[in-house]
N, C-alpha and C positions, 0 to 999 in steps of 0.2 A: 907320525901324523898320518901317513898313509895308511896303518894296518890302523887306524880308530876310523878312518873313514870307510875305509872297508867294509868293518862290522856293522856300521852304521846301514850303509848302501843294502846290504843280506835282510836287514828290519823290513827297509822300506819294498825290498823284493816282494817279500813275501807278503808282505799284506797289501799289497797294490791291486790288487782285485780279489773279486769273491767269487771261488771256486769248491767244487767238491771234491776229492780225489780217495779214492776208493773208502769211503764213510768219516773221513777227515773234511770237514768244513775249514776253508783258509778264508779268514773274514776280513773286511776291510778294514784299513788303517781310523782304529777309535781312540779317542784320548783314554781312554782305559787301558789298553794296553800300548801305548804309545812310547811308551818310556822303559820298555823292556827289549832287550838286546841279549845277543851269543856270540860267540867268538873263541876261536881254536887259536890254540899256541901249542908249540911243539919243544923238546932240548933232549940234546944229547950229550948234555954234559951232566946228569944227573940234580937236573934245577937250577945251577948257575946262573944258566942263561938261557931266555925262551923268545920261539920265531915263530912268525905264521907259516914256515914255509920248512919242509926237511931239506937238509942238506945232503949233496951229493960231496964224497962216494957216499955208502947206504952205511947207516950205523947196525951194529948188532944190537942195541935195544935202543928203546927212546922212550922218554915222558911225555904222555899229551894231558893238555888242559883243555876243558870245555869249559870257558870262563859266561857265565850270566851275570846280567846288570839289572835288577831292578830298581829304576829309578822315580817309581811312578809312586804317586802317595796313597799306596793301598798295597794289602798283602792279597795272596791267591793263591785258591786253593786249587786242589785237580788237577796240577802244575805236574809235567816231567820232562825230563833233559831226554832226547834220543840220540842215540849216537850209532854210526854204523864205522866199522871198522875195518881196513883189508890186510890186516896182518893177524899175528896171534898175541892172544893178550896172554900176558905173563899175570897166572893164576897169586890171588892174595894181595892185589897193589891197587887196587880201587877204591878209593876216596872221596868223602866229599869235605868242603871246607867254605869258611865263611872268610873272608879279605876286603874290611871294609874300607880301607883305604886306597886300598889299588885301585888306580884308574886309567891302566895301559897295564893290559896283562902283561906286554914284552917286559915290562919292567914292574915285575910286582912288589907291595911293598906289602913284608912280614912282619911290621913290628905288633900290627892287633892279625890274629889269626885262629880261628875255633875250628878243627877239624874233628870229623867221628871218631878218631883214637884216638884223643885226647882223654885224662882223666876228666869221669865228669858225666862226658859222652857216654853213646850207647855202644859204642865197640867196633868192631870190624866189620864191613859192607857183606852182605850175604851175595856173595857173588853166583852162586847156583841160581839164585832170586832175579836177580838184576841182570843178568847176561843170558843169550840165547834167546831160544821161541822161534830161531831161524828167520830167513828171508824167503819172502818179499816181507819187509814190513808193510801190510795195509795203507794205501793212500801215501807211499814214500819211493817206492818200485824198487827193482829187483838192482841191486847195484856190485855184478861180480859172481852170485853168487857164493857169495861166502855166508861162512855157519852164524859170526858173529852180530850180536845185536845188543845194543846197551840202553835200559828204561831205566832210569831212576826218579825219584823224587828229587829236587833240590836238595831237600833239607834231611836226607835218609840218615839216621844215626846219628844227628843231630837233634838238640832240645828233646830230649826224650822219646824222639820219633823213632819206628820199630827200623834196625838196619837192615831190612828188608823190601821195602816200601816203593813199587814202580810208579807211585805219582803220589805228590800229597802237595805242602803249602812250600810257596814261594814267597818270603817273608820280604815284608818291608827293611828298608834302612834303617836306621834306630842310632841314638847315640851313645859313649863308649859308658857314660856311666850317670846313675842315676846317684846324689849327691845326698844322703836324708842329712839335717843338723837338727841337733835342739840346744835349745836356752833355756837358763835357770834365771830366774828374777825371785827376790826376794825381798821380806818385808820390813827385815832389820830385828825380824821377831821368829816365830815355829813354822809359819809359812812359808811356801814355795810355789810361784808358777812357773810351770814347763809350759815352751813354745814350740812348734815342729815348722809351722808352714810360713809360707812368704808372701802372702798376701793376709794375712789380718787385719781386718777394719780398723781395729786398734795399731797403727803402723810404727812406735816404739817397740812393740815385742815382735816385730817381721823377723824372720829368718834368712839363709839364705837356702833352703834349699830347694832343689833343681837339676836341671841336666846341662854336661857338658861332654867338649870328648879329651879334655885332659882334666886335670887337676881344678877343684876350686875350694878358696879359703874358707873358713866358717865365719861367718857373719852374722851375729846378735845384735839387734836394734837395744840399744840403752836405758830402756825402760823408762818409767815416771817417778816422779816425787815418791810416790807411794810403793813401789814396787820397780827395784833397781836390779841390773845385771850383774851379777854377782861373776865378777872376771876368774876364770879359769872351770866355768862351770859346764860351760860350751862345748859340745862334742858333733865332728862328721865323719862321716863315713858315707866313703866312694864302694858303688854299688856297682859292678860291673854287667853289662847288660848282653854283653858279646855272647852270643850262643847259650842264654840262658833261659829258662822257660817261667821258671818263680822269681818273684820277691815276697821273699818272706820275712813280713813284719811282725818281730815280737813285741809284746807292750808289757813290759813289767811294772806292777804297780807296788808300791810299798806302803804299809799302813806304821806308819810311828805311835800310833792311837791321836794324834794331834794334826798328824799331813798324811794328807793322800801324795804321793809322790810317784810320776811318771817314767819312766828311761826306754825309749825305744833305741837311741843310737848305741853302737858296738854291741846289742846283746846276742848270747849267746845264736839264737834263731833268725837275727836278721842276715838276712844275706841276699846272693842272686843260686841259685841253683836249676838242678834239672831234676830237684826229688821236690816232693808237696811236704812241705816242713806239716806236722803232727797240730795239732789247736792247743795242746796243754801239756807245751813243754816248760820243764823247773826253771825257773828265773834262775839267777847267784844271791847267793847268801841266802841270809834269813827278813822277815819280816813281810814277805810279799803274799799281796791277797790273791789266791788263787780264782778267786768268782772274778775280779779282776784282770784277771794277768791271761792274757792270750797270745796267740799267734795265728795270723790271718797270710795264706797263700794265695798271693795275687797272680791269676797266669797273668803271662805279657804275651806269649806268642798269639801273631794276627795283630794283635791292639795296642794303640796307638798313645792310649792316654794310661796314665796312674793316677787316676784322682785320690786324692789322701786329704778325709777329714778328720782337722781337730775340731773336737765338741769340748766345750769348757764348761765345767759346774763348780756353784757356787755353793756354801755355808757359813754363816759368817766364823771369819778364820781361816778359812781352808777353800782354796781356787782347786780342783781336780782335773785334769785333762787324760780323756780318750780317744783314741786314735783308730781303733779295730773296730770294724761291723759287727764282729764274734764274740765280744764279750760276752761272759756271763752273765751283766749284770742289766738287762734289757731295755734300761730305763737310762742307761748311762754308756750308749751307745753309737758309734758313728756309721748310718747307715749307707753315706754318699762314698768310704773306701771303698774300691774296687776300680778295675780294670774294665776300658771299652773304648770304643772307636767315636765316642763320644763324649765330649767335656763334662763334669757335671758342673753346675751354677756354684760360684762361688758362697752363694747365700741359700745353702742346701741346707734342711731344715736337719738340725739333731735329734736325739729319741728325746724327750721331754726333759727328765729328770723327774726330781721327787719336787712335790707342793709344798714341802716344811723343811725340806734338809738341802739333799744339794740339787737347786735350780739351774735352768740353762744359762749363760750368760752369752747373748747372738754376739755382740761387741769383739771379742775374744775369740769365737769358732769361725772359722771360713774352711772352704774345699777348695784344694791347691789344685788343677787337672794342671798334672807335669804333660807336657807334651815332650814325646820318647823320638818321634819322629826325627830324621836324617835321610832325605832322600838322594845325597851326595853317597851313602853309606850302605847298597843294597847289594853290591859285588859278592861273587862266590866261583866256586868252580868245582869240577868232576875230573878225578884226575884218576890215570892208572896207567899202565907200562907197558909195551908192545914190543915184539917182534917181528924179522920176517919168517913167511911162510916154509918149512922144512922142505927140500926133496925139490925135485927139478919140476918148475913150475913159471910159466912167463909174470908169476906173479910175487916171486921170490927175491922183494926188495923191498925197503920201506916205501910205504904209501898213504896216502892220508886219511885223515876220517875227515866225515861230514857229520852232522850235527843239529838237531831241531831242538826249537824250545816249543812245547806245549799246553796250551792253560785250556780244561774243559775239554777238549778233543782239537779246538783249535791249533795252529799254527801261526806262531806268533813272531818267531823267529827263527832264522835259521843261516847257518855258514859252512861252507862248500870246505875248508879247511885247505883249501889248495886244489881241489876236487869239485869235476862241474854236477851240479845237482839241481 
């Protein structure tokens, strides 16, 4: 409880007045950055166990963590971690990772965890990049003189971001996983309607899908008299949102010459990734219209919302549902998917359709704006390996870092790590 008040107390340090210091503006405490926070943890047991404070006698290496919280319901950009160091860092051990569950660095919890080496990731931290430039840092003063200096971005080698990167975005919390499901109703005859979203006006064919941070069941509304849930037709899929930059929604449609036939869930292209899935990749099997059948890449990084519309068209015989902006087929389009820091209306208009074949039907299409958002969920940390200094020197023991957090040039946050600053 003490080392969270701590980090706490370091917030309110710093932004308690408005200062300049040598071209660093330290701004006062705004509800914009209000909810962002840093904090050092240290171990010498190689992650076991982690302290805000080194242990005496002096270890021959140590892990330190520069843990950040963003808990504020916005991402930001121009964002970097500073760190100044008085030991030597042991080259190749610099890190950055996403830990959105942990809420006491001392006792971090690994069960969700996205690090830059992870498969997936961008790779290994360009440490030539990110370390050095010397002291004094600018507006931070001269502390030791020593050679070390550490700029990162938060998210460096992370979401496709270059592992190089000395400032970039400081993402919001998000939840662990984005849930697509669809439903099959049918008509006892050649037809079929597919359902995706959970709000439909028509509230027999609702869905469940949605976000949560563990598991959730599929849930098909029972249809009507005319158009019943055909049981085992149901299909979800958990979208993992942890350190990923796309959702890439494939829409495969299949033409029987009788049903236009839908399946976004399990296909091949849907996923979460950090690559921009292609617009016209092969469905499975045979039978699928390719002017139909697309794949639409939704960033998520920054934004907050996944709005996903179904447009539903009609013929008699034959119900159609599209899902993708990028269709081919321009008349039979959903133009409200996409990604933004803004809901779209659930009564977002569809591309028309055709005057004689297949019309819109409003009853049936609604825009689902999933909100991605988890501001309990914005934890990360900058992690790498230290030494003490070689050779006879009053400074040849473990010592701590200090540590700032940075948004725009501002000074948002910052922790002394055991060290006055």
């Amino acid at each position: 409880m003490v080392e969270v008040l701590r980090m706490k107390r370091s917030v309110v340090t710093a932004l308690a007045a408005t200062t300049t210091l040598a071209g660093y503006c330290v701004v006062a405490a705004t509800p914009a950055y209000a909810a962002t926070n840093i904090q050092i943890v240290y171990s010498t047991d190689n992650g076991n166990t982690w302290s805000s404070s080194l242990p005496v006698p002096n270890p021959s290496s140590w892990l330190t963590r520069v843990w950040y919280d963003n808990s504020d319901s916005a991402a930001y950009r121009d964002a970097s971690v500073l760190a100044h160091i008085r030991s030597r860092l042991v080259s190749g051990t610099t890190k950055v990772c996403l830990s959105p569950r942990t809420s006491d660095p001392a006792k971090p919890d690994n069960s969700e965890l996205a690090c830059n080496t992870d498969a997936g990731q961008t790779g290994a931290i360009n440490e030539n990049a990110v370390w050095g430039g010397g002291l004094p840092e600018p507006g931070l003063g001269t502390i030791d003189g020593q050679n070390w200096n550490l700029r990162i971005s938060p998210t460096a080698g992370l979401f496709a971001e270059p592992r190089d990167l000395t400032k970039g975005i400081l993402e919001r919390g998000k939840k662990s996983y984005l849930h697509l499901q669809g439903c099959t109703y049918g008509n006892g005859g050649t037809d079929n309607f597919m359902s995706f979203v959970a709000n439909l006006p028509n509230a027999p064919f609702r869905t469940g899908t949605g976000v949560s941070n563990g598991p959730k069941p599929l849930t098909c509304g029972p249809g009507d008299a005319a158009y019943r849930y055909k049981q085992g037709s149901g299909a979800t899929q958990a979208i993992s949102l942890l350190g990923k930059r796309y959702f890439n929604l494939q829409q495969c449609v299949y033409n029987s010459g009788a049903d236009l036939a839908t399946v976004a869930v399990q296909q091949p292209q849907t996923n979460s990734s950090n690559v921009k899935a292609g617009p016209t990749g092969a469905c499975p099997g045979t039978g699928w219209a390719a002017n139909n059948s697309r794949t639409q890449a939704l960033d998520l990084l920054t934004l907050r919302y996944v709005n996903l519309q179904q447009c539903v068209y009609a013929k008699p015989g034959d119900f159609y549902t599209n899902l993708v902006q990028n269709s081919g087929d321009g008349q039979t389009r959903s133009p409200a998917t996409d990604t933004g820091d803004t809901p779209q209306p659930a009564n977002a208009a569809c591309a028309p359709g055709y005057p004689t074949s297949y019309r819109w039907v409003a009853a049936n299409s609604a825009t689902q704006a999933i909100d991605t958002e988890d501001t309990t969920r914005g934890a990360g940390f900058i992690e790498f390996e230290a030494q003490p200094e070689g050779g006879p020197s009053p400074y040849n023991h473990s010592r701590p870092v200090s540590a700032w957090l940075l948004i725009g040039g501002a000074i948002v946050a910052k922790d002394s790590g055991g060290w006055r600053v």
